[in-house]
C-alpha positions as CSV (number, residue, x, y, z in Angstrom):
1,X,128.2,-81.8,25.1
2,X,124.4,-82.3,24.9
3,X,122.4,-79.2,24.3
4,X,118.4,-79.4,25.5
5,X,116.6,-78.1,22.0
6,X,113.3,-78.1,21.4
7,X,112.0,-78.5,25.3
8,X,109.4,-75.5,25.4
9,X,107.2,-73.4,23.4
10,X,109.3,-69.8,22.8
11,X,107.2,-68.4,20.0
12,X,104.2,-66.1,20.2
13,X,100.5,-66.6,18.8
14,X,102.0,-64.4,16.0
15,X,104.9,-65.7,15.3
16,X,103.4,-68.9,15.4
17,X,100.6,-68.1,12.8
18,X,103.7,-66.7,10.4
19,X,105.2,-70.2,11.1
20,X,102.3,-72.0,9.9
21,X,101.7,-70.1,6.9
22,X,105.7,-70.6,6.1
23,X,105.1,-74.4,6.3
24,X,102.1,-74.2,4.2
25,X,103.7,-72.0,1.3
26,X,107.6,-74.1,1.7
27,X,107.6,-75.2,-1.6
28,X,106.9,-72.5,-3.4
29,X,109.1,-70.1,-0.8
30,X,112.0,-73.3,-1.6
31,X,111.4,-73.1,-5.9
32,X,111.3,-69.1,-5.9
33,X,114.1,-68.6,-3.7
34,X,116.4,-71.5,-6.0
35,X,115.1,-69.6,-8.7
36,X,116.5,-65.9,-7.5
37,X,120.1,-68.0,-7.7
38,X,119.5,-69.5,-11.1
39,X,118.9,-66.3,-12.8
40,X,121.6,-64.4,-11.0
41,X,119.5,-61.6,-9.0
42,X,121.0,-62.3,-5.8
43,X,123.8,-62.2,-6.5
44,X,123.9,-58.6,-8.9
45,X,121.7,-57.4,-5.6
46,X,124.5,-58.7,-2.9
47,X,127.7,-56.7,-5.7
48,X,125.1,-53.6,-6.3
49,X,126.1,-51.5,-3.3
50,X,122.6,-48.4,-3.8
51,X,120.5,-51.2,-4.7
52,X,119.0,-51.8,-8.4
53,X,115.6,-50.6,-9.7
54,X,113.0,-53.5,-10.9
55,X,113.6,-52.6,-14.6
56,X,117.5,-53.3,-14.6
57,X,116.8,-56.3,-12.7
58,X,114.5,-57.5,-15.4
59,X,116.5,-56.8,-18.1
60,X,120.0,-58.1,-16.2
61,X,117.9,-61.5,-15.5
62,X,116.8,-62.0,-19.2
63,X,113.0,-61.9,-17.6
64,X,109.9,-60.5,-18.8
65,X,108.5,-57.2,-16.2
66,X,105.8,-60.2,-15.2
67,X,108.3,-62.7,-14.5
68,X,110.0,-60.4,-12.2
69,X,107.6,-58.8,-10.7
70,X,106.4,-62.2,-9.3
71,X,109.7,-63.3,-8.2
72,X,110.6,-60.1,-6.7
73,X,106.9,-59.5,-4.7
74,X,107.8,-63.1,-3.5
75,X,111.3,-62.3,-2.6
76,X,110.4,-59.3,-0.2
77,X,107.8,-61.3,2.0
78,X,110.3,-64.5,2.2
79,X,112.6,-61.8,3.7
80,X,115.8,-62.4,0.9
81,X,115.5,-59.0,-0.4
82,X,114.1,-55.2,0.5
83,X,112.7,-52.5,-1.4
84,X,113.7,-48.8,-0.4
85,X,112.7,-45.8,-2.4
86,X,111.8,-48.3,-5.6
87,X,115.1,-49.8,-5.2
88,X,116.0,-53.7,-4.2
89,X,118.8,-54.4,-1.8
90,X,119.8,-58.3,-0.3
91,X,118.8,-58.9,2.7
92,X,121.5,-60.8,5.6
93,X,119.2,-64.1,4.9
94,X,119.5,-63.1,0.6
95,X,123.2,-63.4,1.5
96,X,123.6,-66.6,3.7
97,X,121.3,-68.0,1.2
98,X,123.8,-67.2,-1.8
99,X,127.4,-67.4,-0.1
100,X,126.7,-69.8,2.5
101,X,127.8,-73.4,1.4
102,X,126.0,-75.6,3.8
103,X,122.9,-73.8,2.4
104,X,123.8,-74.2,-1.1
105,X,124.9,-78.0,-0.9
106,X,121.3,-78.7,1.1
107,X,119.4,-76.7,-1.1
108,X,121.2,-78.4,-4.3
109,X,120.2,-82.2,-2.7
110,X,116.8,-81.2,-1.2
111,X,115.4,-80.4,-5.4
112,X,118.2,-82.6,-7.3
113,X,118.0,-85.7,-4.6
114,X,114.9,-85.1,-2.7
115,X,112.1,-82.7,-3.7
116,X,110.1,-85.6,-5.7
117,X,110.9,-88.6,-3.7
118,X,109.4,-86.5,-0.7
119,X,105.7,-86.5,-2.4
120,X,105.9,-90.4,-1.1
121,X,107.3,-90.0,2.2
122,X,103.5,-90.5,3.9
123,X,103.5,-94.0,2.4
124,X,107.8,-94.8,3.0
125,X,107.0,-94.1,6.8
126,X,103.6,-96.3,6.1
127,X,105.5,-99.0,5.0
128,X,109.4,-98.3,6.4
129,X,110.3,-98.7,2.5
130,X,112.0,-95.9,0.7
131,X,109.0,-95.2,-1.3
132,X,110.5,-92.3,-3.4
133,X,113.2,-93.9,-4.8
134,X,111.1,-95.1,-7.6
135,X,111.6,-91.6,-9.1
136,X,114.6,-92.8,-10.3
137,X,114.6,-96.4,-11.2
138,X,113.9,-99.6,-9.3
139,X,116.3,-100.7,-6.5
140,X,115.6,-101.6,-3.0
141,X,117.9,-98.6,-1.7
142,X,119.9,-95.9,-3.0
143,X,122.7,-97.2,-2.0
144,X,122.3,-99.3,-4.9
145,X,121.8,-96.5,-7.0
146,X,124.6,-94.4,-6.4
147,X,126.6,-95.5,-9.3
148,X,123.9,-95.5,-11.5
149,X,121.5,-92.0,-10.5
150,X,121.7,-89.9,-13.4
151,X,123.3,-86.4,-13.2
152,X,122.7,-83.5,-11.5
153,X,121.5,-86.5,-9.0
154,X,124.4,-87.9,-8.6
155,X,126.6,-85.1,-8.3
156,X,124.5,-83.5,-5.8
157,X,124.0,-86.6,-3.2
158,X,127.8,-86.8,-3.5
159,X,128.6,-82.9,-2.9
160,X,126.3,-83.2,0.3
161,X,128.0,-86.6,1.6
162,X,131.3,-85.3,1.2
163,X,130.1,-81.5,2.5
164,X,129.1,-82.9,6.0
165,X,131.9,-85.7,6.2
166,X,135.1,-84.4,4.8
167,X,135.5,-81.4,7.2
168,X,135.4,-83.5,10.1
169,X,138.2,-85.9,8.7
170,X,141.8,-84.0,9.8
171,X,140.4,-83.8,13.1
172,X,139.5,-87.5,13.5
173,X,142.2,-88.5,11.8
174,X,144.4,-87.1,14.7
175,X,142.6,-89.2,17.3
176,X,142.9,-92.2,15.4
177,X,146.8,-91.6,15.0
178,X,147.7,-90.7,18.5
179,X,148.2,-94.6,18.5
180,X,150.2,-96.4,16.1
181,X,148.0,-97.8,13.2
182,X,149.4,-100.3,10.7
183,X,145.6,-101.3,9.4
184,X,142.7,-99.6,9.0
185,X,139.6,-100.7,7.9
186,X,136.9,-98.2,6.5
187,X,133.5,-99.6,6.9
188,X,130.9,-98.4,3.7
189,X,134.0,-96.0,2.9
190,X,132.4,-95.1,-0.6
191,X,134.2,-93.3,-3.5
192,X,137.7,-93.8,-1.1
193,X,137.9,-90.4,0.5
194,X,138.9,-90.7,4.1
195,X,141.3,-93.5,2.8
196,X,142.9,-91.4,0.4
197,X,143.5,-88.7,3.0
198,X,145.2,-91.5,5.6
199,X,147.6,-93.3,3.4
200,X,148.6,-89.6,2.1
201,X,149.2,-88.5,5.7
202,X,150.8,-91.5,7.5
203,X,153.0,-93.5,4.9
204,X,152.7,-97.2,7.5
205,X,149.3,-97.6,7.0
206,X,147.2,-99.8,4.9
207,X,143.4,-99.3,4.4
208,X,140.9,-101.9,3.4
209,X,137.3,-100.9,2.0
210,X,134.5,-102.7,3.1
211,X,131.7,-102.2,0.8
212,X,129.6,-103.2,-1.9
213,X,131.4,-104.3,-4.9
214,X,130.1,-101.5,-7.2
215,X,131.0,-98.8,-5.2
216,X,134.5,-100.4,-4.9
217,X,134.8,-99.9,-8.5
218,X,134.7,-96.4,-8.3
219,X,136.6,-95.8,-5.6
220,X,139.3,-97.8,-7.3
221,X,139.2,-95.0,-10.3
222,X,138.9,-92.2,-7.8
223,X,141.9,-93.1,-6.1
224,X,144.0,-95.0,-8.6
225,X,146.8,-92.0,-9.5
226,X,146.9,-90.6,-6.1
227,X,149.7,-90.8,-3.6
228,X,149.7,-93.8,-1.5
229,X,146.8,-95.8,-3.7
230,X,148.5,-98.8,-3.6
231,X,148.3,-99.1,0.2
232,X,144.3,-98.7,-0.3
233,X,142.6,-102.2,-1.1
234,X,138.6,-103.4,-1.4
235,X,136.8,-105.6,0.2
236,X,133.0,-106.6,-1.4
237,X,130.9,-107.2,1.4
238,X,127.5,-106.4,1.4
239,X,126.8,-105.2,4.3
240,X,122.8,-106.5,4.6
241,X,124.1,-109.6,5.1
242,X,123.7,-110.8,8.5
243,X,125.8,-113.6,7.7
244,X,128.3,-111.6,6.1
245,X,131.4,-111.3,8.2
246,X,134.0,-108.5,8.9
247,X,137.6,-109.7,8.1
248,X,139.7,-109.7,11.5
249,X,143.5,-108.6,11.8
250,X,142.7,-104.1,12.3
251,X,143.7,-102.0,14.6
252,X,141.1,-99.9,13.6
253,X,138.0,-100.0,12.4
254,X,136.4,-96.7,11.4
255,X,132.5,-96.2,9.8
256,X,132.0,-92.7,9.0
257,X,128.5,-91.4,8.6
258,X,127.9,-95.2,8.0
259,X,125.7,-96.3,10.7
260,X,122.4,-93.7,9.7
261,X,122.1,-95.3,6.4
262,X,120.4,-98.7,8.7
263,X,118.2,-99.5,10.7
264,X,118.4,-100.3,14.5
265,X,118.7,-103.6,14.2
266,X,120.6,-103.8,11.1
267,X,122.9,-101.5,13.1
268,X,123.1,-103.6,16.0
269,X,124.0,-106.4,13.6
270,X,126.6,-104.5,11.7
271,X,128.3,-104.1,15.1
272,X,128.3,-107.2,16.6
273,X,130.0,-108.3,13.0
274,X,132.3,-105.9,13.9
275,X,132.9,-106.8,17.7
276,X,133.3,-110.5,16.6
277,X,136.4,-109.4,14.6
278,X,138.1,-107.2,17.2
279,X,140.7,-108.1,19.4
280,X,141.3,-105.7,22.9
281,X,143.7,-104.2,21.4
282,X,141.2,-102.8,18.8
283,X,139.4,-99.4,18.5
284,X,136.6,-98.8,16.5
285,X,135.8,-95.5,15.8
286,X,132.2,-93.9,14.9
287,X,131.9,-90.5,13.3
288,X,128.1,-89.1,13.0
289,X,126.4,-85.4,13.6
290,X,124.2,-86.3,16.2
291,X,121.1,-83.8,16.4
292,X,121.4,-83.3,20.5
293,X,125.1,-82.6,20.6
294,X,125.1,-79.8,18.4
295,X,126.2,-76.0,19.2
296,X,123.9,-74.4,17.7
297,X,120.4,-74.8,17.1
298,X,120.3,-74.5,13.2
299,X,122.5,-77.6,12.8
300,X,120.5,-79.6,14.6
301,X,117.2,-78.5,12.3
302,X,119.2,-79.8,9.5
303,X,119.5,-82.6,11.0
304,X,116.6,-83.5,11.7
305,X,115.2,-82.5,8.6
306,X,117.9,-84.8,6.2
307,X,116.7,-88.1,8.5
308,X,113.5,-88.1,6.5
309,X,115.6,-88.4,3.2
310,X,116.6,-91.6,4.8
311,X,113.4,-92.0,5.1
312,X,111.3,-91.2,1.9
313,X,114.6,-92.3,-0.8
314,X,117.7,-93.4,1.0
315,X,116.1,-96.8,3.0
316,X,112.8,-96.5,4.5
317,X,114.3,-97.5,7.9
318,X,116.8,-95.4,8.7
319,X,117.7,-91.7,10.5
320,X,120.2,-89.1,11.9
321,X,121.0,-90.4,15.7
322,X,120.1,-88.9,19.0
323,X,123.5,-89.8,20.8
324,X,121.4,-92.0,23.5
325,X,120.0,-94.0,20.1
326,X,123.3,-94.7,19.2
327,X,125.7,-95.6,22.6
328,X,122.3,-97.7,23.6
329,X,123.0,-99.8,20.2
330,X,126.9,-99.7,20.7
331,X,125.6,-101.1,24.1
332,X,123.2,-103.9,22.6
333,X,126.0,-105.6,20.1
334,X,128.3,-105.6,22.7
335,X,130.8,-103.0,22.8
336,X,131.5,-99.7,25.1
337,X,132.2,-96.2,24.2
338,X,135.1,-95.4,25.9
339,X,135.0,-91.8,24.8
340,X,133.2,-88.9,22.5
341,X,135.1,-86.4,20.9
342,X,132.4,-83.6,20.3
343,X,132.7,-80.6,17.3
344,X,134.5,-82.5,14.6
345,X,134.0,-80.3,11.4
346,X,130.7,-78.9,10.9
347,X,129.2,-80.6,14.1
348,X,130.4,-84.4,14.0
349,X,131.1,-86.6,17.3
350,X,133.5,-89.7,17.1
351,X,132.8,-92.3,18.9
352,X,135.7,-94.2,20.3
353,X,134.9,-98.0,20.9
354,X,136.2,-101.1,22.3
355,X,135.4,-104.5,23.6
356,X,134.1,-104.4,27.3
């Protein structure tokens, strides 16, 4: 399932010059429309069924007449609210703003994660370094970090991780299951998630963790009272390492959104680590939204839009994959894809991979 976005020019001179004037004016339109949500007038416009007049909005709000004048002039030409007979009512976008979570979880990372890292991207793209990340302390990637980012940082980068991944797990984990599996490993498996949910739905499994020792640490107290924990195990690998090898004996190996945090060739390497450590018998599955094999064109603006977090604060080096990016690695360190299973969750495809 490959959809052809993006392959012609649909918009008119006006609609264009609106376009232009959108991108010029994004952060304010992004700050004033985070700031209707803070101070709760979306959402008393979206539960008032006539509408509400500016001075009850003002005084609901806690905000001075000037304060809401300004936000509500700025609300109208964004197109989140409408005024009709000197009354405000939401508009459809007001309410997929407010009640739409995969709006709510970007726009939470985008200012908690992103917004300041971003004022560096021109020099991480320079210099394929994630230049932002000095916004919140000095390591050479977030993924470094991730223990340590201070909160509502934290919170928010794991909300959106979780957000994209987690919805796309039941279905995977019925491909990965049609076969009998008696050990998994979960490459960069993080706070212990997708392991959890497999030794709580098929009791003969064990999972091993591959991934940096720190994150192992709090995976082990994320998971350490739930069912089946003591079937979930760590192993400290970091995963840079060209020389670090993957540990051999799986019948599966599985790396979930995993892959776009490197680069190509640190990709390629990952994978040949991993092919070296398969047998034929092995399967190793990859789960990542690609942008091209989206439904709908929306998703794939997303994700093109989060790669240059990779970019600007996440590595420098790194992006959300076109599918022909990725099978031509998968190609490179040695492997095949035997199969894709397209519209996992929000818009994931799982790779399914053996030895030639």
């Amino acid at each position: 399932m490959k959809n052809q976005f993006y392959n012609e020019d649909t918009r008119d001179a006006l609609s264009s010059q609106r376009l232009a004037q959108e991108i010029a004016f994004a952060p304010v339109v992004f700050q004033v429309s985070r700031t209707l949500i803070r101070t709760g007038i979306l959402e008393r416009l979206l539960q008032s069924e006539d509408g509400m007049n500016f001075e009850d909005i003002a005084d609901q709000a806690g905000l001075s007449p000037y304060a809401t004048q300004c936000l509500l002039e700025s609300a109208l030409s964004i197109g989140l609210c409408f005024c009709r007979d000197e009354r405000f009512h939401i508009t459809r976008a007001g309410v997929f703003l407010l009640n739409d979570t995969m709006a709510r979880v970007n726009l939470d990372f985008i200012h908690d994660v992103c917004y300041q890292g971003l004022f560096h991207l021109e020099t991480a793209l320079r210099t394929e370094t994630p230049a932002g990340l000095k916004t919140f302390g000095d390591w050479p990637t977030i993924y470094e970090a991730l223990s340590q980012l201070p909160e509502p940082v934290r919170r928010s980068w794991f909300a959106f991780d979780h957000y994209y991944s987690d919805g796309a797990f039941a279905a995977a984990r019925q491909v990965i299951f049609a076969a009998p599996v008696q050990r998994l490993l979960d490459v960069g498996g993080n706070t212990g998630r997708f392991a959890a949910s497999c030794v709580a739905e098929n009791n003969a499994v064990q999972v091993t963790i591959m991934d940096l020792a720190g994150q192992l640490a709090t995976m082990r107290e994320n998971t350490a009272n739930l069912p089946g924990a003591d079937r979930i195990f760590g192993h400290a690998t970091d995963l840079l390492n060209p020389e670090a090898p993957f540990p051999a004996g799986f019948d599966v190996i599985w790396m979930s959104q995993f892959l776009d945090c490197f680069s190509e060739a640190q990709v390629v390497s990952i994978l040949r680590r991993a092919q070296a450590a398969m047998s034929a018998e092995t399967r190793l599955f990859i789960l990542e939204p690609m942008w091209d094999r989206q439904r709908f064109e929306t998703a794939a603006y997303c994700l093109n839009q989060i790669s240059l977090y990779f970019t600007a604060l996440a590595n420098g080096n790194s992006k959300m994959f076109h599918s022909g990016d990725l099978q031509r690695l998968v190609d490179d360190a040695g492997l095949r894809v035997t199969r894709i299973h397209d519209g996992l969750g929000l818009g994931h495809s799982l790779l399914e991979c053996r030895l030639p």
